[in-house]
C-alpha positions as CSV (number, residue, x, y, z in Angstrom):
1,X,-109.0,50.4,66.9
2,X,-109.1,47.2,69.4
3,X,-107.1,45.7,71.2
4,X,-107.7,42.0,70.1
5,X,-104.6,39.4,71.0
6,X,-101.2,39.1,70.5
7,X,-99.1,36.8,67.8
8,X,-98.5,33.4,68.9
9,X,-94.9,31.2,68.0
10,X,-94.0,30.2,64.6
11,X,-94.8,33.0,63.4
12,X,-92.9,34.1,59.8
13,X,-93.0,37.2,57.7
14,X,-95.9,36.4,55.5
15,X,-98.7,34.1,57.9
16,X,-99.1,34.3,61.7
17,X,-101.4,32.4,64.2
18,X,-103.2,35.3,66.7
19,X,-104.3,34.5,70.2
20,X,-107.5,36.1,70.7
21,X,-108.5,37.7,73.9
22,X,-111.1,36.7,76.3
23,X,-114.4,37.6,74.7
24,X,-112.9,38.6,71.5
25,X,-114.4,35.3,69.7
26,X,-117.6,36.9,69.6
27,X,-116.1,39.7,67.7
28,X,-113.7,38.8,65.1
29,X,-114.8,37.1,62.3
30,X,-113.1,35.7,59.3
31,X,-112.3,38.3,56.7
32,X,-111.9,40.9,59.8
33,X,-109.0,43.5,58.9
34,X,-106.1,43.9,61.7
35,X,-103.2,45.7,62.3
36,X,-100.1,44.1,63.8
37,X,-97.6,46.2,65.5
38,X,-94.1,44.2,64.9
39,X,-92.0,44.1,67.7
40,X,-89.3,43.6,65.3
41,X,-90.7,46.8,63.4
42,X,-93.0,48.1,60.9
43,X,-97.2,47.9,61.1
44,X,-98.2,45.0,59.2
45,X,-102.0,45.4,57.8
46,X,-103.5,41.2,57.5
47,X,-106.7,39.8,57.2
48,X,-108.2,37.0,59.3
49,X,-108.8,33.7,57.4
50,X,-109.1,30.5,58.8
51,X,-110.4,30.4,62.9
52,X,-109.2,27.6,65.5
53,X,-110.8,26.8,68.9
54,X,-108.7,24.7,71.3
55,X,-109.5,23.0,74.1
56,X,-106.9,20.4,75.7
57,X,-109.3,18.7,78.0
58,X,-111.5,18.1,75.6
59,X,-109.7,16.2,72.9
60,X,-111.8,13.6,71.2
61,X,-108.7,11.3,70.7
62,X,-108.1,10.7,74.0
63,X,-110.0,9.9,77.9
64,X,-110.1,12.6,80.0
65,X,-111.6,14.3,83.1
66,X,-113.3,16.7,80.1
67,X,-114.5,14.2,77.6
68,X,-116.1,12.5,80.7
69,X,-118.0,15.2,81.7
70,X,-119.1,15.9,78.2
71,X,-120.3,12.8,77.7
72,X,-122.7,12.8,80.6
73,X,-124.0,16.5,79.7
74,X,-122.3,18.3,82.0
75,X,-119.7,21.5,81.5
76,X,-115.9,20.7,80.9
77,X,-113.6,23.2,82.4
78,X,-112.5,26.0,80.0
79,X,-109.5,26.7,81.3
80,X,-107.5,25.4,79.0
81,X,-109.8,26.7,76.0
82,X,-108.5,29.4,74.0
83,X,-109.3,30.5,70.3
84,X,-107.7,31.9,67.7
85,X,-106.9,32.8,63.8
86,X,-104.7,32.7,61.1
87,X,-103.9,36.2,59.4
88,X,-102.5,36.4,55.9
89,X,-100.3,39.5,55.6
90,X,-101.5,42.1,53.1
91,X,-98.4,44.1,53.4
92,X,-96.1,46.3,55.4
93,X,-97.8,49.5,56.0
94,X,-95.7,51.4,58.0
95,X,-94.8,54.5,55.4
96,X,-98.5,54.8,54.6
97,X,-98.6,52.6,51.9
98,X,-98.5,48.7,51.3
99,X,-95.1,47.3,51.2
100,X,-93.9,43.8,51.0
101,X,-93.3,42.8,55.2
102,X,-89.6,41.3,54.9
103,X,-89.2,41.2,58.6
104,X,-90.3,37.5,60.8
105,X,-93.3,38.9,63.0
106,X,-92.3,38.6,66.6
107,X,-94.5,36.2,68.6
108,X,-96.5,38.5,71.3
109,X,-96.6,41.1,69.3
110,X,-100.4,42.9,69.7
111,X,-103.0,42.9,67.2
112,X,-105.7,45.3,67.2
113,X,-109.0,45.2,65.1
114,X,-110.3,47.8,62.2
115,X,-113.7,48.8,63.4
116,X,-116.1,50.3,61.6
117,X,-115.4,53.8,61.8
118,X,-111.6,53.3,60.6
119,X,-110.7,53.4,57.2
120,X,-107.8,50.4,56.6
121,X,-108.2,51.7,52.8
122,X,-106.8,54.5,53.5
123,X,-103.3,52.2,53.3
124,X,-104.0,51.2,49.7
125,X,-103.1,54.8,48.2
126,X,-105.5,56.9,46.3
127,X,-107.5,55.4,43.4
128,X,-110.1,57.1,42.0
129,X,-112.1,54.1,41.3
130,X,-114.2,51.9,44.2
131,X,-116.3,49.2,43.6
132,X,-119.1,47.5,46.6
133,X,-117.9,48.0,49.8
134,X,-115.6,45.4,52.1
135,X,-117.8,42.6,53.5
136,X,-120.7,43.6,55.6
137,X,-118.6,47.5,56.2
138,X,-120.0,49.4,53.8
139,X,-118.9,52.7,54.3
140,X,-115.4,50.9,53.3
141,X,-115.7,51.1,49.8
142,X,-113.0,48.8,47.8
143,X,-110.3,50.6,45.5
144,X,-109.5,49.4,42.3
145,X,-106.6,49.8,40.3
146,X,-108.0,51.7,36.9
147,X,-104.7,50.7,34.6
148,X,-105.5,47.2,34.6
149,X,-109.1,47.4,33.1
150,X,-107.8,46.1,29.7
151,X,-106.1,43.2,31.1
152,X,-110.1,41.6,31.1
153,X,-111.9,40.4,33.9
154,X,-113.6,37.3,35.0
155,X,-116.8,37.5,36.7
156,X,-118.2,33.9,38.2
157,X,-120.4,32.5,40.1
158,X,-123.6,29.7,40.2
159,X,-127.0,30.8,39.4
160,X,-127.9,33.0,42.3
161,X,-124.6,34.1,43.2
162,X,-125.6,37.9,42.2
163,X,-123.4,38.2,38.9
164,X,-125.9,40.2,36.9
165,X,-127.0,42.0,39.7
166,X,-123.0,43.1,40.5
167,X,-122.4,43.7,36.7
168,X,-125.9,45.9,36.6
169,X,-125.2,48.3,39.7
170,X,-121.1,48.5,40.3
171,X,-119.5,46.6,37.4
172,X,-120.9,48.7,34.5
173,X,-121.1,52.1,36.5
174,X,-117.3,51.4,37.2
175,X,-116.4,50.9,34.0
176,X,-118.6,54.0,32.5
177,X,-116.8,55.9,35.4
178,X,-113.3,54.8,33.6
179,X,-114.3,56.5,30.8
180,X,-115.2,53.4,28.6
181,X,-118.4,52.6,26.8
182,X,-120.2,49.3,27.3
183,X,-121.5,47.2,25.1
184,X,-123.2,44.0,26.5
185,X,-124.4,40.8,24.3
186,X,-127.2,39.8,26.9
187,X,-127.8,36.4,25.7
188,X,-131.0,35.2,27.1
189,X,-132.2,39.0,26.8
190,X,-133.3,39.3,30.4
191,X,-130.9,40.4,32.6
192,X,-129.6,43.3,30.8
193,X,-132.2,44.4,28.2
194,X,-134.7,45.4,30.4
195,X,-132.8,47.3,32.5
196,X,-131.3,49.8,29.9
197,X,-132.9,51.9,27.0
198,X,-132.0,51.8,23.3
199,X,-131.2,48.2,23.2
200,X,-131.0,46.3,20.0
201,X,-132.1,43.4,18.7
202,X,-129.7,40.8,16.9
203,X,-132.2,40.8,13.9
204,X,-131.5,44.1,13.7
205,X,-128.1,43.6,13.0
206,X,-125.6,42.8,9.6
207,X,-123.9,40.1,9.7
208,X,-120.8,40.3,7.5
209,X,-119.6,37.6,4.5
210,X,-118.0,35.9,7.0
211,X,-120.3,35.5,9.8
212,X,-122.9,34.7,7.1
213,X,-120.9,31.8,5.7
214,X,-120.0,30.4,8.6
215,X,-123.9,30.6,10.0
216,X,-125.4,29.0,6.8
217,X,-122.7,26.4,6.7
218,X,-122.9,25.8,10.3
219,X,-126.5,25.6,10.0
220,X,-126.3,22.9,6.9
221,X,-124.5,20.5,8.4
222,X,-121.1,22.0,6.5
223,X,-122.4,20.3,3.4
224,X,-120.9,17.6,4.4
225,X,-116.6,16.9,4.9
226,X,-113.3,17.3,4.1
227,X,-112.6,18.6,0.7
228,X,-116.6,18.4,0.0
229,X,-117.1,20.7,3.1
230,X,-114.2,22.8,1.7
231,X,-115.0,23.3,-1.8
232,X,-119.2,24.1,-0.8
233,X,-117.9,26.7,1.8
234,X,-115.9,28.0,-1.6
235,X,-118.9,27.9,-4.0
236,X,-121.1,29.7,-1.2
237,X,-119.0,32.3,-0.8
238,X,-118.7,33.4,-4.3
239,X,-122.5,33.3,-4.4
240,X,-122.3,35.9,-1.6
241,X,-120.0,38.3,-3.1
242,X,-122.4,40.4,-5.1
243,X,-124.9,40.9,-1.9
244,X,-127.7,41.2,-4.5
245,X,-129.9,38.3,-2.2
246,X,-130.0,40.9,0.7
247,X,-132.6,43.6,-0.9
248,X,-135.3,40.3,-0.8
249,X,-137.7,38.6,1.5
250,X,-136.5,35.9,3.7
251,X,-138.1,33.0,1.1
252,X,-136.9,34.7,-1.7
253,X,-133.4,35.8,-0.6
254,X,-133.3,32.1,0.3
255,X,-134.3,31.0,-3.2
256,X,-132.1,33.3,-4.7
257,X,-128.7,32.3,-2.8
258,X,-129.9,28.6,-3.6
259,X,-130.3,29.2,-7.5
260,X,-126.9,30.8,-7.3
261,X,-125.1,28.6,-5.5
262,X,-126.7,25.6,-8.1
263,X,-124.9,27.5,-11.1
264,X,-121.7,28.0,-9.7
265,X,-121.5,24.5,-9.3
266,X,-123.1,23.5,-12.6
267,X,-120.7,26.3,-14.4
268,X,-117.5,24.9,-12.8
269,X,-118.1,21.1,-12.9
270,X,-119.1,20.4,-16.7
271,X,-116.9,17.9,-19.1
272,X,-116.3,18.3,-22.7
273,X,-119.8,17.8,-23.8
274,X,-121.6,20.5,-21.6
275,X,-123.2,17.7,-19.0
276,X,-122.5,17.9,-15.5
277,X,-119.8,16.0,-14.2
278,X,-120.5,13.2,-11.2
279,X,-118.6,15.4,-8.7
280,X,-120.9,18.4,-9.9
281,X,-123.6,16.2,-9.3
282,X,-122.3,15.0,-5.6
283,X,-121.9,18.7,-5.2
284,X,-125.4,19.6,-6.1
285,X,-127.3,17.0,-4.1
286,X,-125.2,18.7,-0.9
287,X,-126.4,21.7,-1.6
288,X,-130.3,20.6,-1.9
289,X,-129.9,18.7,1.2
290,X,-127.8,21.4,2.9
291,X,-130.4,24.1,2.5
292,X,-133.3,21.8,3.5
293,X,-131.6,21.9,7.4
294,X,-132.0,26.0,6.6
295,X,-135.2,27.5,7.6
296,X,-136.2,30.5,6.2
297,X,-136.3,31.9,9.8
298,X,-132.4,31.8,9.5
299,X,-132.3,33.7,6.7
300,X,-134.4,36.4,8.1
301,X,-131.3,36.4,11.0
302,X,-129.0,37.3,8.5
303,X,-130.7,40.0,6.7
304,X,-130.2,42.8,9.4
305,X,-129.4,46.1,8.2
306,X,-127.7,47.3,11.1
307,X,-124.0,47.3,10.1
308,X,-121.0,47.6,13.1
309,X,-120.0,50.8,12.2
310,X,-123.8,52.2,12.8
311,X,-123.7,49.8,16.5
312,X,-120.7,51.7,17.2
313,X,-121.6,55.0,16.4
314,X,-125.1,54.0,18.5
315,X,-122.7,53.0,21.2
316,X,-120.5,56.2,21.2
317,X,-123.9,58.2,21.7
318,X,-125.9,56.0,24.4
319,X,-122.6,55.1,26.0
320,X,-124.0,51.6,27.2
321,X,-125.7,50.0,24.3
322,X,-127.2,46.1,25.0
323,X,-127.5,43.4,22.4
324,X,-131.2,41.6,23.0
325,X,-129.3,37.8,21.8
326,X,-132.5,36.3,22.6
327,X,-134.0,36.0,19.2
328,X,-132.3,32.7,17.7
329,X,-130.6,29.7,17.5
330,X,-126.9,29.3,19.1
331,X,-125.5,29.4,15.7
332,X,-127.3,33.0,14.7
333,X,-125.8,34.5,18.0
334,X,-122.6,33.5,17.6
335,X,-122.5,34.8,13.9
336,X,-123.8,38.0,15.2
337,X,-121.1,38.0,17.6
338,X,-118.4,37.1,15.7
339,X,-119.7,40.2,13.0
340,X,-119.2,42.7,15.5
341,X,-116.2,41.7,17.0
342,X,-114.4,41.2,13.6
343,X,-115.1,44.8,12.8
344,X,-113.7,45.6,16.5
345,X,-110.5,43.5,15.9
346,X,-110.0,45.5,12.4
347,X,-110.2,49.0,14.2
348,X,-107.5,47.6,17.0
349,X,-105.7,46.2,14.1
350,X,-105.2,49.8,12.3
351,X,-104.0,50.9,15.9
352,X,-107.4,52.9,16.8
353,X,-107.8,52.9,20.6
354,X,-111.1,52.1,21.5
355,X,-111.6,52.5,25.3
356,X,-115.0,50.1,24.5
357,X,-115.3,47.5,26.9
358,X,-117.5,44.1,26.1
359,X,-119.7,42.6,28.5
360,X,-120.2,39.0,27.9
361,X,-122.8,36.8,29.3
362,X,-122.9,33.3,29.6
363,X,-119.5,33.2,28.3
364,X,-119.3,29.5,28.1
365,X,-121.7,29.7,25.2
366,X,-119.2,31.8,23.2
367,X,-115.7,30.0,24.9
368,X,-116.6,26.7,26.2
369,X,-114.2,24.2,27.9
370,X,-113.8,22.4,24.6
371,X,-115.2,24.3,21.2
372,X,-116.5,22.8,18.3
373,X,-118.0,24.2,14.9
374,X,-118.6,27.8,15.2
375,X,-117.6,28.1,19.1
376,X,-113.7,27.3,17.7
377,X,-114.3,30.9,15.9
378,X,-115.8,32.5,18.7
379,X,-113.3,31.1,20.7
380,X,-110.3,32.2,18.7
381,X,-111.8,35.5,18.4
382,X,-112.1,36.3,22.3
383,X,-108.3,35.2,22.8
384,X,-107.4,37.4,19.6
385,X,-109.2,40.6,21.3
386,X,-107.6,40.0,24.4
387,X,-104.4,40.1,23.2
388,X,-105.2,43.5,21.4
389,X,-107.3,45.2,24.2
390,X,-104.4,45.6,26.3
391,X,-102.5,47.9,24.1
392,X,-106.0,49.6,22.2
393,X,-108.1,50.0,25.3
394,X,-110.8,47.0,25.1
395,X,-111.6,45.5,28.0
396,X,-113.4,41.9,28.0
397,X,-115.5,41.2,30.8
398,X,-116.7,37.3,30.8
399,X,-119.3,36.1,32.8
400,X,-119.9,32.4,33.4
401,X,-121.4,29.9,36.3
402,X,-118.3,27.8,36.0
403,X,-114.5,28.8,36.0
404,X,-112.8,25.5,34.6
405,X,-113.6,22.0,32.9
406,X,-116.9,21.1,31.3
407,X,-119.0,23.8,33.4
408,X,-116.5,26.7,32.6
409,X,-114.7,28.5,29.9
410,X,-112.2,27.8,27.8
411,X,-108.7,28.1,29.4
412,X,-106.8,29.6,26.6
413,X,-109.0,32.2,27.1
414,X,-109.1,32.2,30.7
415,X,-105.3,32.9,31.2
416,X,-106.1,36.3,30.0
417,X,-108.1,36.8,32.7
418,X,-105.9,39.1,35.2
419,X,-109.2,40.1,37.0
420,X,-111.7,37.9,38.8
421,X,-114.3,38.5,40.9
422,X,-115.6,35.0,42.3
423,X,-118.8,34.5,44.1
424,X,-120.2,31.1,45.4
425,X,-119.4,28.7,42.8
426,X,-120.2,24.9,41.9
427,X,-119.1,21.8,43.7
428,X,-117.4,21.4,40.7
429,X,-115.1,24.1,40.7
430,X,-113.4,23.3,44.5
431,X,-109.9,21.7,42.8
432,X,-110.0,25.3,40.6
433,X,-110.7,26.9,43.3
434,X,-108.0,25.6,45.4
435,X,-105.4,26.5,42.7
436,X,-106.3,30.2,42.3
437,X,-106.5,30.2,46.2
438,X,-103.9,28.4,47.2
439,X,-101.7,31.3,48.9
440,X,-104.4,33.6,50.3
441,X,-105.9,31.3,52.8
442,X,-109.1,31.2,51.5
443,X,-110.9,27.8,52.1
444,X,-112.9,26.7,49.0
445,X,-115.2,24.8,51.0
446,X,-116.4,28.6,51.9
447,X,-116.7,28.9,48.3
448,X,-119.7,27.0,48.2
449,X,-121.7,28.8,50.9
450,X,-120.7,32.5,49.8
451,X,-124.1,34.8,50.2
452,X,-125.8,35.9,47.4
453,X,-123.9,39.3,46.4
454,X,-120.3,38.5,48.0
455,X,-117.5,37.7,45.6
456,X,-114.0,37.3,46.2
457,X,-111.6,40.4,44.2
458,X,-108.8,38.7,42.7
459,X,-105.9,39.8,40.2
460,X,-104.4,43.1,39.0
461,X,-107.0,45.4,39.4
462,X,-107.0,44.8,43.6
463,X,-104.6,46.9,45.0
464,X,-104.3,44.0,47.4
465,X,-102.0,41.2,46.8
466,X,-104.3,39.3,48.6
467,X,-108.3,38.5,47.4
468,X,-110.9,40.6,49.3
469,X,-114.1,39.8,50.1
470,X,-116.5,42.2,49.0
471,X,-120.1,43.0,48.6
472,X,-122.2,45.9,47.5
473,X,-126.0,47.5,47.9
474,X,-128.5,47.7,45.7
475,X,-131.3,51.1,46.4
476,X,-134.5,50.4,47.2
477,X,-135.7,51.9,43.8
478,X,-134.2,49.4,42.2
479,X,-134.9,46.0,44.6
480,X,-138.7,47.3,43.5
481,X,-137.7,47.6,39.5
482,X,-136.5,43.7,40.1
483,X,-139.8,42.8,41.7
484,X,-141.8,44.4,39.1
485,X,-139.8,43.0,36.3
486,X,-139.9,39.8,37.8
């Protein structure tokens, strides 16, 4: 280790100012790991956030000797100069672990710099499990805390950022290392698909009754409203029950399910005389106009043969299975979704533990900000197996280019997020941003300019109570795989 500067006044237990050294500028960088040895006791491991560079003779408020011979292009004295940087305390270390520092950190107390061929990890405690390595270090791989896998994790970041690329090459090999099995729904069906074997298509897939019900009413403008959009949602799905439609074509299945439907209706809305009443006839025009907005395209969605019990029997075997989503409207993906997952919630429900985790991509699409139609289901549904996966072993894992508001995800379901990793993220996101950072020091500004590939580790799975920058490689086999593919 280096010697780097000492600990200037008003310092407290939990943030200090350091003084650098002469020269030591050009060496520590933001996000540098230090060591402080408290005069008042103990060994307190911080990281450096936040640099200052001071100059007194050179203040642009006021005259000076300094600003004068600035402003005709010549060099101001630096003997006043002096630079520095705030450190936010990761813990007391001095029983070989990280403790909470209770003691006030005595100014001029030295600091000295981690360099390469230290290991400040080795303060964290043994954990199995590492994911990317530290910053630009990379023989300091990151711990992770394996317990809190369940409690779901939020990956974000813009387009660009590196999210697939992280899930690909540490995310995914993490959690397989965990002992779970994935299983990804890769929505536009390039950034996962290619990149494992044995994927499936959605088409491939049974939907159940109630995926199918809400698709095709989804997809027909709910028949209409109110009680009319009530009682066709009732009529469809007793034209469902006997399954019969499924052995047939898309146009006939179609035509079938239509001609059913068409004497429910005419059965259960005749008078006296036999004739169908007014509201039978109201009933029937919805259902002619509702199934012209259906194309028989979206009945070949729903007659998959795949059922969930065969996807997770597939998965159990492959161990990473990916769904292709690519293949159909928004309303078809989230019915295919919703299919699987209701089976999933079923199995939690009869207290099976499933150790399954689920990859989600473009998670907005599934939870937005503000749901309507089909995404209120989906919604519900990814809040409902969060609150099961923590006790029956299913981990969510969310991906999205925004974290809050219109560009991010819903925040019911974002509170159950105890893990995120966050990588450069959208103007938008800066007053989010400020809130989950507001006690580590993190700018957000520096959110915006983060390099592809570097995300910030925040939440229960970081053995650190404070977010680590991290980063990770990717071998050369596989930066070729990516140009080839691309």
């Amino acid at each position: 280790m280096k010697n780097i500067g000492i600990v200037a006044s008003h310092a407290t237990e939990s943030r200090v100012t350091i003084i650098l050294n002469e020269g030591m500028e050009k060496e520590v960088e933001s996000e540098s790991l230090v060591l402080v040895e408290n005069k008042n006791g103990g060994k307190i491991l911080a990281v450096c956030r936040s640099g200052i560079g001071i100059n007194d003779v050179l203040r642009a408020t006021t005259y000076s000797p300094g600003v004068a011979y600035a402003k005709t292009g010549r060099q101001p004295s630096t003997a006043k100069e002096f630079f520095g940087f705030n450190l936010v305390i990761i813990g007391d270390v001095s029983r070989g672990k990280i403790e909470q520092n209770k003691r006030i950190i005595a100014p001029t107390s030295p600091v000295k710099l981690f360099e390469k061929y230290d290991d400040p990890f080795s303060y964290f405690g043994f954990h199995k499990l590492k994911i990317g390595h530290y910053k630009d270090v990379i023989n300091w791989q990151v711990p992770v805390r394996e317990e809190y896998i369940p409690f779901h994790i939020g990956v974000f970041g813009v387009t660009g950022s590196g999210k697939s690329f992280f899930c690909r090459y540490e995310l995914i090999p993490l959690l397989r290392n965990a002992g779970y099995d994935v299983l990804v729904f890769d929505w536009k069906g390039s950034d996962y698909t290619p990149y494992f074997e044995g994927s499936i298509s959605m088409r491939d897939i049974e939907m159940d009754d109630e995926a199918i019900i809400s698709f095709l009413c989804s997809k027909a403008g709910n028949f209409g409203s109110g009680k009319i959009a009530d009682t066709m949602k009732g009529y469809l799905e007793e034209a469902l029950a006997d399954g019969e439609w499924r052995s047939h074509s898309p146009e006939e299945a179609k035509r079938l399910l239509y001609s059913r439907v068409a004497r429910i209706i005419e059965d259960e809305n005749r008078d006296k005389q036999g004739n169908v009443t007014q509201w039978g006839r109201l009933y029937l025009r919805r259902l002619e106009k509702g199934f012209k907005r259906i194309s028989v395209e979206d009945f070949a969605t729903i007659l998959g043969k795949m059922g969930p019990e065969q996807i997770l029997e597939r998965l159990r075997q492959q161990h990473i299975l990916v769904i292709d989503m690519s293949l159909g409207s928004k309303e078809q993906k989230l019915s295919v979704f919703l299919s699987i997952t209701r089976y999933l919630k079923d199995l939690m429900e009869k207290k099976n533990r499933l150790n399954i985790a689920l990859l989600i991509d473009e998670a907005p699409q599934y939870c937005p900000y503000s749901p309507r139609d089909l995404e209120e289901e989906t919604t519900e549904m990814i809040t409902s197996l969060c609150a099961l996966g923590r006790t029956y072993g299913l981990s969510i894992i969310l991906l999205s280019q925004g974290i809050a508001g219109e560009i991010g995800i819903n925040a019911a379901v974002r509170r159950n997020l105890n893990t995120q990793f966050i990588g450069r993220i959208h103007p938008l996101d800066l007053e989010e941003a400020a809130k989950l950072f507001a006690m580590s020091g993190v700018d957000p500004e520096n959110l915006l300019r983060l390099p592809e590939g570097y995300f910030y580790f925040v939440g229960k799975m970081n053995p650190s109570p404070v977010p680590l920058l991290l980063s990770f490689q990717i071998k050369e086999e596989e930066k070729v795989g990516r140009s080839t593919r691309a």
